[in-house]
N, C-alpha and C positions, 0 to 999 in steps of 0.2 A: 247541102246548102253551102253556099259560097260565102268565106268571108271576107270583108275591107280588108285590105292593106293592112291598116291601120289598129285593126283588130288584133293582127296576127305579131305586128312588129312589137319590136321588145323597145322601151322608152330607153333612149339617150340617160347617159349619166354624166353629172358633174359635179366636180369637186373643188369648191375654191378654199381657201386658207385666209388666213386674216389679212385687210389690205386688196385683196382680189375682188376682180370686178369683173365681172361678163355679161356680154350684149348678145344677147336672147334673139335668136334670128324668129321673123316675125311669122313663118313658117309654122313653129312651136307655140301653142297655148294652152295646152294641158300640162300643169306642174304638181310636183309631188313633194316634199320636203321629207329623204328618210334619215337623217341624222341634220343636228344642229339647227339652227334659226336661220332666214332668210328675211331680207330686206329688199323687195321688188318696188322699181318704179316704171310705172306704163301712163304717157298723159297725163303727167301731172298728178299722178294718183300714188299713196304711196301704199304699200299692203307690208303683211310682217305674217308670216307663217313660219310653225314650230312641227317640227315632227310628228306626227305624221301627218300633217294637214295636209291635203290638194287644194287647187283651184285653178279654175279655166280664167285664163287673161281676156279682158274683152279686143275684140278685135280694133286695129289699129297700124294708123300708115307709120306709127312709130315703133322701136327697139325698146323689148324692156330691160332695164338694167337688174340687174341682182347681184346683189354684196351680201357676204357673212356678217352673223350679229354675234355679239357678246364673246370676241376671239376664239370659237371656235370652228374647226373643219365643217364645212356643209355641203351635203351632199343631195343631188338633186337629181330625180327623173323627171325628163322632161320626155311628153308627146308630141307629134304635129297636128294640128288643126286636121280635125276628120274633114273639113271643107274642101282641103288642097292638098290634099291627097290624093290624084289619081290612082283609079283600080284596074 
């Protein structure tokens, strides 16, 4: 049996430091949180995930922002949207 793309790929990783900010290409909405705290905003919405929390970003024509919480390194696996992922 054949699998997605998406199945087989290994998740993006990121690591910001305190102060750092990254804009979540809109591509990516499957998140992982495996060290530190995360401070996500999508839409006006603010979300806050601790190790090892996941969560799927709802879909949107905007960037989510995510910043480190409580001065520490955060370290993130991020997936693509199984939608827009060509197989």
């Amino acid at each position: 049996m054949l699998q997605r793309y998406s199945e087989l790929a290994a998740p993006d990783r990121i690591i910001l430091m305190e102060n750092e900010v990254y804009r979540l290409p809109q591509t990516h909405r499957e998140i992982q949180v495996l060290s530190g705290m995360a401070w996500i905003t999508v839409d006006k919405q603010d979300i806050i995930l601790q190790s090892p929390e996941k969560a799927s970003l709802p879909p949107s024509k905007n960037f989510a922002v995510i910043s480190a919480l409580n001065n520490m390194p955060l370290i993130l696996a991020v997936w693509p949207d199984k939608n827009q992922v060509r197989t």
